[in-house]
Structures are given as C-alpha cells and as structure tokens.
N, C-alpha and C positions, 0 to 999 in steps of 0.2 A: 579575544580572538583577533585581536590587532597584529599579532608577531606568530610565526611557526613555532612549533611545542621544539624543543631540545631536548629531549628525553624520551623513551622510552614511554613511561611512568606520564610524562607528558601528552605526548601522544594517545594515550589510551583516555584518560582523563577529559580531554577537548571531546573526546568519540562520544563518550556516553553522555558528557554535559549535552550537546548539539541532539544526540541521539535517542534521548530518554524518551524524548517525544513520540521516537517511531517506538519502541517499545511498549509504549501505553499504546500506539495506534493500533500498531497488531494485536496486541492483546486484547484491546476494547471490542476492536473488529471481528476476532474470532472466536472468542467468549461466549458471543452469543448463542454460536450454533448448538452448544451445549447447555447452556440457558435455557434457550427454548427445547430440546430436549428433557430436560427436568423439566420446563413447565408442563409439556405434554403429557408426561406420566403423573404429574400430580394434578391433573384437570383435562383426562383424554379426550373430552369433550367440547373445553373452552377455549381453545386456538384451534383457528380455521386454517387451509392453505395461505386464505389473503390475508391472516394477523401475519403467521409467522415470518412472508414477505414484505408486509408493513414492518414487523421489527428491525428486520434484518436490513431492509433500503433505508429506516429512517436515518442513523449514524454515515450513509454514503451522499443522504440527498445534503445533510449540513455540511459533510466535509466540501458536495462541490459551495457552497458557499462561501465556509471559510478558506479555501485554497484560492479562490477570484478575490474577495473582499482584503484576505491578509498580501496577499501578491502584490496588489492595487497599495494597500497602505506601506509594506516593506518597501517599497522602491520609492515612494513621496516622503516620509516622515523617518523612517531608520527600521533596521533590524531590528533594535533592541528592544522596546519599549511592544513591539507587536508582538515578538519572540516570551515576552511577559504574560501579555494577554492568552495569549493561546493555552498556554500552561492552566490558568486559571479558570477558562473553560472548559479544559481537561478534567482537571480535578471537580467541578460544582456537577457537570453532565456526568461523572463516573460517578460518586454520592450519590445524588441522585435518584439514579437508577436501580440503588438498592433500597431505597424507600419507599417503590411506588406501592400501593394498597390492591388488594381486591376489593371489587363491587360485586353489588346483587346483579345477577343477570340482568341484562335491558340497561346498564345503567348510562346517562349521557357520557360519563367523563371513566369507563372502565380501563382494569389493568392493559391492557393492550396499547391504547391511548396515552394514557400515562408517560408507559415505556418507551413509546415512541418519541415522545415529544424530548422526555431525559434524554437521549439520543440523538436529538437531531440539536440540540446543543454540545452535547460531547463533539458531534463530529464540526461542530463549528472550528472547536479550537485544535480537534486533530486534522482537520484540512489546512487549516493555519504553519501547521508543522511541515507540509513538504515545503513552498516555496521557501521557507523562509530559514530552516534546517536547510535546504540544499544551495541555497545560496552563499551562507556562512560558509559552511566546510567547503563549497568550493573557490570565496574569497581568502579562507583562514589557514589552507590548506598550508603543507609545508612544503616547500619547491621541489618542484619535479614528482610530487607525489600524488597530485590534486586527486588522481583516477583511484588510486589506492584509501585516498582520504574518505572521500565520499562513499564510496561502496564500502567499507569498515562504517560510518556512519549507519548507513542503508540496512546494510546487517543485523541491527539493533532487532526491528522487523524480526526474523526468525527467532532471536530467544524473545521476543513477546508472544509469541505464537506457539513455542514450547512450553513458556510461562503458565499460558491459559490451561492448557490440559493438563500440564505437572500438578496447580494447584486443584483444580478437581480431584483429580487420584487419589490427591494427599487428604482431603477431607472427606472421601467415600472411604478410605483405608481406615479415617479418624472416625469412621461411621457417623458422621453428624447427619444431623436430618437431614432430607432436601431440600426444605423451605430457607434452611441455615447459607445452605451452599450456594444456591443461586441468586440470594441477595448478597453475600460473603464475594463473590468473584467478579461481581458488577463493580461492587464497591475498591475493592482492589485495586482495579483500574487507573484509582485518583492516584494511588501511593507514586510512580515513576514520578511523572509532572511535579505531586507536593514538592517531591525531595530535592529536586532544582529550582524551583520558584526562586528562592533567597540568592544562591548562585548567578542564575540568570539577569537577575538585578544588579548585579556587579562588570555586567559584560559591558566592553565597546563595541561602539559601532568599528566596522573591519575598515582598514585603509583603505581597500578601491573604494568601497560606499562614499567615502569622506572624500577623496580626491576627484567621483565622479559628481559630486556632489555639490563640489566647487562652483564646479560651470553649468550645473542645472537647475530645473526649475524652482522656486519658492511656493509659487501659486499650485491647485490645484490643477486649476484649468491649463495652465501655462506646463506643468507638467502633463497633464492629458495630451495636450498638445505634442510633445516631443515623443512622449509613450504610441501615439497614432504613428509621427512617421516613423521609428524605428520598426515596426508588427509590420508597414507595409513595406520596408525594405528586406523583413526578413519572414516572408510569406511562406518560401519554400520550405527552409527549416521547421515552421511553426507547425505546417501541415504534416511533417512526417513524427517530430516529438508529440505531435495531439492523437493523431489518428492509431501510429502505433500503441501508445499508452491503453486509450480505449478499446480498441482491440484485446491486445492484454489481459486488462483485467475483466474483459467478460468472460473468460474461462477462468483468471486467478479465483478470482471472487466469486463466481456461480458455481465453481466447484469447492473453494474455500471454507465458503458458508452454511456448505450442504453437504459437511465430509459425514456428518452419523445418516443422512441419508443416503450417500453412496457406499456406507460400511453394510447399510443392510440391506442392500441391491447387489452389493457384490462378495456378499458372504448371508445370506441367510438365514434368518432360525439359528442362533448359538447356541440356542438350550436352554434360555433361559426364560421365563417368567418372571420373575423379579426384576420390579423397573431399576434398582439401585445395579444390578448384575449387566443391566444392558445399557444405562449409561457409563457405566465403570468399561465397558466392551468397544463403546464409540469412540469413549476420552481415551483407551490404551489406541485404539486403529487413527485417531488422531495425531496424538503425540508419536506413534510410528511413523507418520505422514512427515512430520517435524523431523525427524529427527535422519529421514531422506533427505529434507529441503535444505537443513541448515549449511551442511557442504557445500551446498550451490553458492550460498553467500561467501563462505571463507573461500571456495574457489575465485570467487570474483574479486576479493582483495587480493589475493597473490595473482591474478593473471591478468586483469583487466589492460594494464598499461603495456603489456608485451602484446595480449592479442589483437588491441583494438575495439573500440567500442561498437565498430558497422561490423566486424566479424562476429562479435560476441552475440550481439539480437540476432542476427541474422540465421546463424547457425543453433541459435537458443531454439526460434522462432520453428525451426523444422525438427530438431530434436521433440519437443514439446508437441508437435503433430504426429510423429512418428509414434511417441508413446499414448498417444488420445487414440487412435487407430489400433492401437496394438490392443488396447483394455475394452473399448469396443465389442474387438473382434472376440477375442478370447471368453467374454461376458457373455456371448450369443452363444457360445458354444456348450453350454452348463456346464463348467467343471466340475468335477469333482471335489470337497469338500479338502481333502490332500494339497491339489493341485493352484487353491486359491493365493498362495504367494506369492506366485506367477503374478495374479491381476493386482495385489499391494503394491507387488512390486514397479511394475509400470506405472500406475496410478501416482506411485511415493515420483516417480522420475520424471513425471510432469512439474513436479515442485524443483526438484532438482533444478534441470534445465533453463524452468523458468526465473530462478535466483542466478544461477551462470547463466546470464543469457537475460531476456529483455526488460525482466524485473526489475533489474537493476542498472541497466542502461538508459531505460524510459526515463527514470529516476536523475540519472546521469548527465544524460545529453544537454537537457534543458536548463540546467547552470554553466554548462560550456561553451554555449554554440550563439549566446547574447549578450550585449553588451549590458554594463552594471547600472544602467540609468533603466532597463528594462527587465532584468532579468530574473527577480525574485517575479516581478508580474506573467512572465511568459513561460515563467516555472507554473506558477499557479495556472492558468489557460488550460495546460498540457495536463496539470495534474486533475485539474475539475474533468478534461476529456475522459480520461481515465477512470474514473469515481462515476460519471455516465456509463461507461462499461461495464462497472461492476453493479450499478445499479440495475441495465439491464439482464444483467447475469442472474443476480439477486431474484430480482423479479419474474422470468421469463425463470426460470430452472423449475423449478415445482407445477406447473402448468405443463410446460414441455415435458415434462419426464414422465406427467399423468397423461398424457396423449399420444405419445410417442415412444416411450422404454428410455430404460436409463442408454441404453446401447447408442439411441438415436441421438441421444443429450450428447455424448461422449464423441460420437462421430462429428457432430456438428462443431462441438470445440476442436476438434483436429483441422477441419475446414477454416475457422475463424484464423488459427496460429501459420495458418498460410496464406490467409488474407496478410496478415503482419508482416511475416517474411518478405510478399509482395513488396509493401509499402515500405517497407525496408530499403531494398532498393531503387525505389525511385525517390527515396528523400529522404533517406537518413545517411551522411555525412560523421567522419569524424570530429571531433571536441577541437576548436582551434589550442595551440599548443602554449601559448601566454595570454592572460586575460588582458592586463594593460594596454598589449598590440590589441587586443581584439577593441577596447574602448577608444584607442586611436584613430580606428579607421575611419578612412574619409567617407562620405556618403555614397559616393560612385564605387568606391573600394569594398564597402559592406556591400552593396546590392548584388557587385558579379559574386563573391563571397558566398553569400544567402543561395545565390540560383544556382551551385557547382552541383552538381552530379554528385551521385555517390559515389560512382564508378571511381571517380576522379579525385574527387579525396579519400578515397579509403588506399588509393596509390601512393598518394600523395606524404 
C-alpha cells in the first residue's frame, strides 16, 4: 500500500485486500438477524426479547472496543502488524460462534452466553477494521481519487450483507437442517479475513504513516501527549464525524438487525406455518433490502468526488427521513396485501440513501479531515460513536416496537436522520483536498481549519 495501484486489475485488488474486512463485518453483523430467527423456530421458547438483544449488542459492544483500542495502537505502532491482528480475531470470534453448545435449562454458562461472548470477540477484530481499513485506503489512495477509493473500499459492506442472506437461501433451497445452517453461517463469517491473513502480512506500512512518523512520538506517553493536543485542536470536526455517525447507525442497525421483524410487521401472515417457509420469506425480504442498498454504494463511488462529501450526508440524511415517514405512515394505514411493495419499497430506500448519503461519508470524513499522527485514532473515536448508536438501536428497538408499534419505531428513526442532518450542518465540513498539506499545518493554521463552518467549506 506504499505506491497507487496502475491498473485497473490493480485497483480492484488493493479494494478487497483493505476491504475484506468490511465484508466479514457486514456479514458477521447481519447474519445474525437471521440466526436468531432460526434459533427461534427451533426453541420458540428459549430466547427472550433480552437474549436476542444481548446477541445482537454483543458483536457492536466489542467492535466499540476494538475501533478505540486498534485506532489508539494503528497510529503509535503501524498499520500493519494491527491490520493483522484484527483479521485473526475475525476469524477465531467467527469459528467460534458456530460451536457454541446448548445447555439444560437454568444452566450457568447457557447458549445465549456463549454466543454472546464469541461475539463480542469477533467484534473486537471487526471494530479493528474501520479505523485502520479507512486510514490505509485513504493514505494508499491513488491521486486525486482518495473519495472514489475509500467508498469502493466501504462498498465491500453491501456484498457482505447480500452475502449473508444469499447463503441462507442457498442452504434452505439445499434443504439442510436448521441446526446445519445456523452454525454453517456463523462460521462462514471467518472465510473473508482467513483469505487475506497471509497477504496482509506482506503489506507496508503507507508513506504518510512513515514520513509522519519521522518526527513523532516513540514513547507511548510521549505519543498520548501529541494525540491530546491534536483531538483538542480539532474539537469541531471530531464532534460532527462522532455525533453524525452515532446518529446513523441507530436507525442503520436497529433497523438492520431487525429486518425479519419488520418483514412481519409490514407484511403479515404469508401463509405459512412451516418455520423453514418463513425463514426462507425473511432471508428473500432481506436480501430484497440488499439488493435496494447496494446501488447506494456504487452510487457513492461514481459520485462522491463531484458531489461533495457535506452535500452527500446532508442530503442522504433527509432522503433517509423522508422515506422513514413515508413507511411509517403508509404502515398505519393497513394496506392491502397487493399494495405492500409500496412499504419494501420505501423501507429498501432507507438503505439506499443511506449508503449514497451518510453511510459512507461517516465512514469517510474521518480519514480526511485529520492529520496522520492522529487519524486512524480519531477514525476509531468517530467509529466506537457510531457502534454506540447501533447499540442503542440494537437494544432499544424490540422494547420500543413492544410499547409503542412498529409505526412509532419507524417514525422515531425519521426524527433521529434529522437530528444528523442538523448536525450536519453545524460541523460537518468537507475532506481537506491533500493530506501532506493537511500534516503540514501549522498549529494556529489547524485550529482556525478545525473551527470553519460548514457553510464555508462546503463553498469553499
């Protein structure tokens, strides 16, 4: 990752090595929802509302750990050697997770537990994977492409998330049991990460890392030190890449993680009694969801660098409300079993939107807008905020949806993606235009830099 790819073939190559990570993330990440869907039908008794939200927080409570802990180490010790790591608790937490056992009812250490704990090590080394994936592809980038780079990167994301539901289909079509399938998908998980481990160990560290690295700290402390005042020169920034992010993903991931619940909230009774008929109905109304989303990403590799990164959230940020409102509203009205395409349809345009739009900006911003002695760390900050978000999405959605209707759940996520919008413009700024200038700058020169408007550099 030292030199820009020259090819084609090149290019696509850096994507997935850098990318494979988000791959396994989405896919580990959204896996579950349909996991736990089979577990339910094969023990409709033995997960409660609070396992299946203990399952589904424990992969986001590790990721914020490993997205601070790897941040903190990428920017003191290198890319590369952490970019390792992460991989390797990908793969042990994905394994894992397809061996845990049942117990006798009561028991101390039950399947629920278990799972969780595989999980909240998997999400150690896929929290690992933003800062340190989005600092590469935006040190490794090839000139003038950086915006194009990373969102191709980012991308990765949607086929993991198509990934997960393809493979279901394909082993309900292969009629294997469900006991087969839902340790079979967990385990899967590990394959992205194996397949680069060896690779990854061949990589350099990227020339800014090494040039910024020149004239910074050796010590820990002595780097903590420089890491403090750089976060307090650039306060403003920090608050808009953190707060937008977590916003974000408490409707990504509280709606992500709960799509076969909102498939039978906003469809019904399909007719079937057979559990294999009705998770085969949520993995197709999933992978439909997918298959909305995925253009939002390739949108954002052809357009990102024309439209701008502060227009892109921004306008992501109200599309993404407009359609939360619309599914909502139309949901209260019962329609007609015909007329339900209508609400996929809006529902799939929330994905949309949000991969054009702040998904991948979130993503974005915070390898652009900090200097290289900081920035895998203030990538991580921004991304643990975010991983808070979807925890409490995670958490708070199945509670809220039993107290309130799915309508009220759905309503409330249109409010949140306009909380973001807000915060949008009042601190979110576009990506400075060369990184080198941006590690240049003088201390006085970063701090007016950090406190600009958005107004003002989205003009600018």
């Amino acid at each position: 990752m030292t030199g820009a790819p020259k090819t084609l073939s090149a290019y696509a190559y850096q994507v997935i090595i850098v990318g494979a990570g988000f791959l396994a993330d989405a896919y580990d990440l959204f896996v579950v929802d349909l996991v736990m869907s089979i577990l339910h039908r094969l023990h409709p008794g033995g997960l409660t509302t609070s396992d299946k939200s203990m399952i589904a927080s424990a992969t986001l409570v590790g990721a914020v750990v490993g997205q601070v802990v790897f941040g903190v180490l990428g920017d003191w010790i290198g890319r590369r050697w952490t970019f390792l790591v992460t991989c390797v608790l990908i793969v042990l937490g994905a394994f894992l997770s397809g061996c845990v056992v049942w117990t006798e009812p009561g028991s101390t250490f039950p399947l629920v537990t278990q799972l969780a704990m595989c999980r909240f090590l998997l999400g150690i080394g896929v929290g690992g994977e933003y800062p340190l994936a989005a600092t590469i592809a935006a040190e490794g980038a090839p000139p003038g492409q950086r915006g194009r780079f990373i969102a191709a990167v980012f991308s990765m994301q949607g086929w993991g998330m198509l990934l997960s539901c393809l493979l279901v289909l394909a082993m309900l079509a292969a009629e294997a049991p469900l006991e087969w399938i839902w340790r079979s998908v967990l385990m899967f998980g590990a394959i992205p990460s194996a397949a680069v481990i060896f690779i990854r160990s061949k990589m350099e560290e990227t020339e800014l890392f090494q040039e910024a690295h020149g004239q910074g700290a050796s010590s820990f402390s002595a780097h903590f030190s420089v890491t403090f005042s750089h976060i307090r020169s650039y306060w403003r920034p920090l608050i808009g890449t953190t707060m937008t992010w977590l916003l974000l993903d408490v409707t990504f991931y509280g709606t992500g993680s709960f799509k076969h619940r909102i498939s039978s909230s906003l469809s019904p009774g399909h007719g079937s009694e057979d559990p294999r008929e009705e998770v085969w109905e949520e993995a197709k109304f999933a992978a439909l969801c997918c298959c909305l989303a995925i253009p939002g990403y390739l949108l954002s590799v052809a357009f990102i660098d024309r439209i701008g990164r502060y227009n892109l959230q921004l306008w992501g940020f109200l599309a993404m409300a407009a359609n939360f409102f619309a599914v909502a509203y139309l949901s209260s009205l019962r329609l007609p079993a015909s007329a339900h395409w209508c609400l996929f349809l809006c529902f799939g345009l929330t994905f949309l939107f949000s991969n054009f739009g702040p998904n991948t900006t979130t993503f974005m911003l915070p390898a652009e807008v900090y200097p290289t002695l900081v920035r895998a760390t203030c990538h991580g900050i921004s991304a643990a905020a975010g991983k808070l978000g979807a925890v409490i999405g995670t958490v708070a959605f199945s509670p809220c949806e039993a107290a309130f209707g799915i309508e009220a759940v759905l309503a409330a996520c249109g409010f949140v993606c306009l909380a973001g919008a807000s915060l949008t413009v009042g601190f979110t700024r576009d990506a400075a235009e060369d990184l080198r200038e941006l590690d240049g700058l003088l201390p006085s020169k970063a701090i007016a830099a950090a406190s600009s408007s958005s107004a003002s550099a989205s003009l600018s």
